[in-house]
C-alpha positions in Angstrom: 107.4 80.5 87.2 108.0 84.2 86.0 111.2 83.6 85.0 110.6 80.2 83.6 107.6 81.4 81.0 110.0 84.3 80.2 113.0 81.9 79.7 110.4 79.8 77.3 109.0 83.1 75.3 112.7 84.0 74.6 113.9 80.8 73.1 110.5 80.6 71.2 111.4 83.9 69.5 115.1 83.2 69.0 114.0 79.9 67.1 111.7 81.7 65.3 114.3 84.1 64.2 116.6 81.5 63.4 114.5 79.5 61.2 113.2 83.3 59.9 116.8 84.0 58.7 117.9 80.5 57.6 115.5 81.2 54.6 114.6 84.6 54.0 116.8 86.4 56.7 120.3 85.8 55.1 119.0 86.4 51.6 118.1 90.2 52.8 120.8 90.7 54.8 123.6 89.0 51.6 121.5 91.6 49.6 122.4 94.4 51.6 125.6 93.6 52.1 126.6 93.3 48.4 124.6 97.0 47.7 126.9 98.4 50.2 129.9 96.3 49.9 130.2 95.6 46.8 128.5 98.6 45.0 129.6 99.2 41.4 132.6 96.1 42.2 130.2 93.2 40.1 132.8 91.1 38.7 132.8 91.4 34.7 132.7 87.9 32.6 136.4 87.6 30.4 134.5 86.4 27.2 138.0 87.5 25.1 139.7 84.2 22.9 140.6 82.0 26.3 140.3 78.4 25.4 142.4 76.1 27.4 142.5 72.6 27.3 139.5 71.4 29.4 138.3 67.8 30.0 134.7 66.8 30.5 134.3 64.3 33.2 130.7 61.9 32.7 130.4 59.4 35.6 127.6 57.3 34.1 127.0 54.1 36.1 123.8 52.3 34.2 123.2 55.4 32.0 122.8 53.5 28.7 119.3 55.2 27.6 121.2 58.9 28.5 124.4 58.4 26.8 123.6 59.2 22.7 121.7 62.1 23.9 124.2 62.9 26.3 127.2 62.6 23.8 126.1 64.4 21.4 125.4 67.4 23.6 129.0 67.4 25.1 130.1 67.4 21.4 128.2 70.3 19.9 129.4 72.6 22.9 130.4 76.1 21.8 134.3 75.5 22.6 137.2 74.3 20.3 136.8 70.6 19.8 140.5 69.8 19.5 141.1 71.8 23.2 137.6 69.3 24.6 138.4 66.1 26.1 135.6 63.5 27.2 136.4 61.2 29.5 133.0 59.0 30.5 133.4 56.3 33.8 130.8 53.7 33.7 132.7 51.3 36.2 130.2 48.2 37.3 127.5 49.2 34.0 125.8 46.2 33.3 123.8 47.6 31.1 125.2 47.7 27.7 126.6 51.1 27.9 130.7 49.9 27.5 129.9 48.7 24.6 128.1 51.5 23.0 130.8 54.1 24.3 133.6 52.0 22.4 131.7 51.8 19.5 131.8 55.3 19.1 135.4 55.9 19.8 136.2 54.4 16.8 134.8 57.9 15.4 135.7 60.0 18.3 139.3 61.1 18.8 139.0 62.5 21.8 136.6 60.3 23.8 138.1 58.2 26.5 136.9 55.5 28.6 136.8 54.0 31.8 135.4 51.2 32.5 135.6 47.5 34.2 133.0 45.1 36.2 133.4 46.1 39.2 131.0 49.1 40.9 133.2 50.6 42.4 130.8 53.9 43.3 130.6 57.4 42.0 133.7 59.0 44.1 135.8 56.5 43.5 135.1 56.8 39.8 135.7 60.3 39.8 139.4 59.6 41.8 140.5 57.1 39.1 139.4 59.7 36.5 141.4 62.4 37.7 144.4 60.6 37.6 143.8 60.5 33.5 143.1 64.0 33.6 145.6 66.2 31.8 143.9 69.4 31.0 144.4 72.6 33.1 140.4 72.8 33.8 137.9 69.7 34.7 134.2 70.0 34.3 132.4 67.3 36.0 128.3 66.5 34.4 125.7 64.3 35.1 124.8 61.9 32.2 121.4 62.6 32.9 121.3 66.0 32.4 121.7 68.5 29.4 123.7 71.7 28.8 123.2 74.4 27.1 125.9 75.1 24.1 127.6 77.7 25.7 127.8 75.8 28.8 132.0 74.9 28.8 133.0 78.6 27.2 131.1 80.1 30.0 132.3 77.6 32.9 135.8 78.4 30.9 136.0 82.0 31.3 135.2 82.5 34.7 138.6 81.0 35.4 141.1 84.0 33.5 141.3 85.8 37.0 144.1 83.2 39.0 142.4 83.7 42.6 139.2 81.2 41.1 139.5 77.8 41.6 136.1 76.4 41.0 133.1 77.6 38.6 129.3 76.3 39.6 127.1 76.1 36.6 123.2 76.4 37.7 121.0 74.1 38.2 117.1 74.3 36.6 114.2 72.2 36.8 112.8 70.8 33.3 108.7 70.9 34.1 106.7 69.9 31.5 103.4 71.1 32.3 101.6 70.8 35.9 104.0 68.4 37.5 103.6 66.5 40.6 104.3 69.0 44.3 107.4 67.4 44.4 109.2 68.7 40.9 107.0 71.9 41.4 108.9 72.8 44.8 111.8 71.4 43.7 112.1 73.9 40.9 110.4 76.7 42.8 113.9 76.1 45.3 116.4 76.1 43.0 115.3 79.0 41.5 115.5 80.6 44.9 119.2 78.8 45.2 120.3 80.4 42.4 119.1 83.9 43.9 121.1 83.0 46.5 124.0 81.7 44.3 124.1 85.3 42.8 124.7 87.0 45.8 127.1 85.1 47.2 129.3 85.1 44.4 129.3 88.9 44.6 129.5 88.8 48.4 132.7 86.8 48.6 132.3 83.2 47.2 129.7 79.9 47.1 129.8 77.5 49.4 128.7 74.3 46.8 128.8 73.4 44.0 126.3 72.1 41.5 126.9 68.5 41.1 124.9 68.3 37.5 127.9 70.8 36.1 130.4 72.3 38.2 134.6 73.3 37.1 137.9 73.2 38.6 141.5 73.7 38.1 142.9 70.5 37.5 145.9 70.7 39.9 144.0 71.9 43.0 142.2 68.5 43.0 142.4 66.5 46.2 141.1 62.9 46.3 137.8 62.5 48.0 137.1 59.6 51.0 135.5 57.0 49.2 132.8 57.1 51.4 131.5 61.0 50.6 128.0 61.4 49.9 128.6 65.1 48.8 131.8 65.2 46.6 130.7 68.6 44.6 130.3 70.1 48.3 133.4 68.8 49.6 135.4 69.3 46.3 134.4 72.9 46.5 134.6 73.8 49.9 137.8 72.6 50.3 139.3 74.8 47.5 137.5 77.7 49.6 139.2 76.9 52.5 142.4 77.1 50.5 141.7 80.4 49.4 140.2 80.3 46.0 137.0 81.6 45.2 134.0 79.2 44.3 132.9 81.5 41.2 129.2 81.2 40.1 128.1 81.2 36.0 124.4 81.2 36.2 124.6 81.4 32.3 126.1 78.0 32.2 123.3 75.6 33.4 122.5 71.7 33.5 118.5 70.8 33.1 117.3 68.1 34.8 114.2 66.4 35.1 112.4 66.7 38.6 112.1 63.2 40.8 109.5 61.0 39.3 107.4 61.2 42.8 107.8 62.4 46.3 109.0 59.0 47.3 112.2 59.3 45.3 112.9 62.7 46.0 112.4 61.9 49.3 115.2 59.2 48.8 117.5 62.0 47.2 116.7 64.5 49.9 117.7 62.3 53.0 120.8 60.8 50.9 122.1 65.3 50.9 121.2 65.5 54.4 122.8 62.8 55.5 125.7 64.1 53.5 125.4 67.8 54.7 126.1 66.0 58.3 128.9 64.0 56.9 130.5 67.4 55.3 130.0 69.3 58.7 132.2 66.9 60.3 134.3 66.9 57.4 135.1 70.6 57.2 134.7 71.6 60.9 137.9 73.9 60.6 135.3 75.9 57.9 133.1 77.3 61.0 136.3 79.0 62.6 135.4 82.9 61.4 138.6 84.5 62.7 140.7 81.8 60.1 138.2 81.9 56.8 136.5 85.6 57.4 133.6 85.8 55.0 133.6 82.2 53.8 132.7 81.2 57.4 130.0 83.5 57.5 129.0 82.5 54.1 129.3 78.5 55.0 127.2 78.8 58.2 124.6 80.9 57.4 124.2 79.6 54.0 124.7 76.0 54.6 124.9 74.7 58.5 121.8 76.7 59.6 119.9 74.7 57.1 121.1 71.2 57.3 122.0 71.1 61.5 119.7 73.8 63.0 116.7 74.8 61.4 114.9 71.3 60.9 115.0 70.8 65.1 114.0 74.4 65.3 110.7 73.3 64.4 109.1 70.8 66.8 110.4 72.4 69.1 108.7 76.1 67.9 105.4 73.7 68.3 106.5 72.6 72.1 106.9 75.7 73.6 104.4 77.1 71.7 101.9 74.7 73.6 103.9 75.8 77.2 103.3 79.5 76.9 99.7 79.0 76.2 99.8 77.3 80.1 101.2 80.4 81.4 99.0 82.3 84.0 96.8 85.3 82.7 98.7 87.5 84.8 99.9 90.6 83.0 102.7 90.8 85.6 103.6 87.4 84.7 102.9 86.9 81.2 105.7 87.4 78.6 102.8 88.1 75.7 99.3 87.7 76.1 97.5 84.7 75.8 95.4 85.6 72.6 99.3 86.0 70.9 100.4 82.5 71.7 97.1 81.4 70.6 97.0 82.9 67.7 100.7 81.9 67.1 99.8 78.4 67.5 96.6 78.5 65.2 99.2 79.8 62.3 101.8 77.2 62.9 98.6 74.6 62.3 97.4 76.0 59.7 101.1 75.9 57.9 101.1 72.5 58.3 98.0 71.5 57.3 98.4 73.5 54.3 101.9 71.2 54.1 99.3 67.7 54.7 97.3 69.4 51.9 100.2 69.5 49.6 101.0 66.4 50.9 97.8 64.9 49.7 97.8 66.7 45.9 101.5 66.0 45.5 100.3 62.7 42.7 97.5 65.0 41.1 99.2 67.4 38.7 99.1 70.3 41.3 100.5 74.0 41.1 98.4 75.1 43.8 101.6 77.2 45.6 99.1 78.1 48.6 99.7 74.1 49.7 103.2 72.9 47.6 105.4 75.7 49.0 104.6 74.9 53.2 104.1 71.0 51.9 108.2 71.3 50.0 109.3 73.0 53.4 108.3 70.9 55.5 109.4 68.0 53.2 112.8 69.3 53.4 113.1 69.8 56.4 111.4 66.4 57.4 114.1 65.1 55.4 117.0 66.8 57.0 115.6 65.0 60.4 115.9 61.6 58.3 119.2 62.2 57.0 120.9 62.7 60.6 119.2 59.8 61.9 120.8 58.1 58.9 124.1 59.9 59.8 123.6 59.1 63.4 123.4 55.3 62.5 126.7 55.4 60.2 127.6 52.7 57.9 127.3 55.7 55.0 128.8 53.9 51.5 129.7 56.0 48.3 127.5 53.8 46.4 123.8 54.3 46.2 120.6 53.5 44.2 119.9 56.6 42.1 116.6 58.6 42.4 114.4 57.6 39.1 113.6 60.9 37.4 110.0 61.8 35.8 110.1 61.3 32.7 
């Protein structure tokens, strides 16, 4: 029995620890690593007269109440209009948005469309659009989101040095006001994200792109399975894997709205876990560290911990938790002392009834952080568990119901 509470008290600590450096643990030791790495090596941002040819990809599937806003942010970008290409998809729209968009390219040169009445889903929109593409750089955008004006000439000059292949933009939250827990944690995360971002461009590279604005090279491309839930990650990571850094421009960014309630972000959430599974499978060679070096490092740690360990870290922290409190009060026997385990216990219920508390407030214009941040990890992770048994079940389509947005 010695042997077996000591067996338990170890794997309770190592779960602890990895759950400890999925979220905090890898940001210090990224941190470190850069200071002593990569000390006085920051990359510098080429803001000299490069202006290649670039096109702006816009899948837009029902996106008629986005797209004037939306256009006209695309055209007063901060870049050379003649060297800006838009090219919107809006395949299986029913709602009237065709025949806006070819109303206005009676005015608009450069604007091209495609479009047809069959939904044919978001990947393989984006694989019929790169076959149009000409330019030497590609920035894919949501239509639901807005950038700011120096969004493409800052995307644009990460790309002078020839070893990047991709550019991330950032992602931020638009609150307005005391928003719901949900839009709260959600912007309290990617704020931490793009912490994270920062560091690991400096490290090596990022592992992900920013689906609301992200950049490539035209010709390094490769046509996504049609059936891809993640096609920034995949997109991206695959260029890594070829060699070419993923460079971050935090000074480039996309606002978006935050889920209109917990129940559609919720929806959002499980539709990226189950797509962080998908990609895991996808890009197994990835987690081989003797073939990819710091990019495997970067991938797990950053990425795999989060979606495939982590989440099943945590029931079980609660399980043997509630074992070690049987053990005998034998100091010769015990790993820790009872009043530890206890008190280790009473923390972990605490957490989540602070998370249940969140829960609770989450429709009643809440910033209370002492209940939002345990209720958004949890929610997460709770989501992470959804989205494998969604994996787990299969039939996974690249078309999908989009998450409504507050408004």
């Amino acid at each position: 029995m010695t042997f077996f509470y000591s067996l338990t008290g170890f794997l309770f600590f190592l779960l602890a620890f990895l759950v400890f450096y999925t979220y905090l643990g890898y940001g210090i030791l990224a941190w470190l690593l850069v200071k002593v790495l990569r000390k006085g090596d920051e990359r510098p941002v080429v803001q000299s007269e490069y202006y290649p040819a670039v096109t702006m990809v816009i899948p837009a599937y029902n996106e008629r109440d986005y797209l004037p806003e939306k256009l006209q942010n695309c055209l007063t970008q901060d870049y050379p209009a003649h060297q800006l290409q838009l090219l919107f998809v809006i395949e299986g729209s029913t709602d009237g948005s065709a025949e806006y968009l070819e109303q206005q390219q009676q005015r608009l040169p450069n604007l091209t469309l495609i479009s047809g009445t069959r939904r044919l889903g978001k990947i393989a929109a984006m694989n019929n659009a790169m076959n149009l593409v000409k330019t030497p750089i590609t920035i894919f955008t949501d239509a639901n989101t807005q950038l700011n004006p120096e969004a493409v000439s800052r995307l644009v000059s990460r790309f002078k040095p020839v070893g990047v292949g991709a550019v991330t933009g950032e992602k931020r939250i638009q609150l307005a006001g005391q928003e719901a827990a949900a839009g709260s944690g959600e912007g309290l995360y990617w704020r931490y994200e793009s912490f994270l971002k920062k560091l690991d461009a400096r490290l090596h590279t990022i592992v992900g792109a920013a689906g609301e604005l992200f950049a490539i090279r035209t010709d390094l491309y490769e046509p996504v399975e049609a059936d891809t839930l993640l096609d920034d990650f995949i997109i991206s990571l695959r260029i890594a894997g070829r060699g070419y850094r993923v460079d971050y421009a935090p000074d480039a960014y996309a606002l978006e709205r935050p889920s209109e309630s917990v129940r559609e972000e919720m929806k959002r959430k499980v539709r990226i876990a189950t797509g962080g599974f998908q990609s895991i499978q996808r890009l197994a060679h990835l987690l081989n560290p003797f073939t990819y070096g710091w990019l495997s490092f970067q991938y797990i740690s950053h990425r795999v911990l989060r979606w495939a360990v982590t989440p099943f870290c945590l029931p079980l922290l609660i399980l043997l938790n509630l074992v070690m409190i049987t053990q005998p009060e034998s100091p010769g026997t015990a790993f820790l002392t009872q009043p530890f385990w206890k008190s280790m216990l009473i923390a972990q219920v605490v957490f989540y009834g602070m998370a249940a508390v969140g829960y609770v407030l989450e429709n009643r214009q809440t910033r209370f952080k002492l209940t939002f941040v345990p209720f958004y990890f949890v929610f997460m992770n709770w989501c992470v568990l959804a989205g494998f048994a969604r994996y787990r079940n299969g039939n996974l389509s690249g078309v999908w119901e989009k998450s409504r947005r507050a408004a």
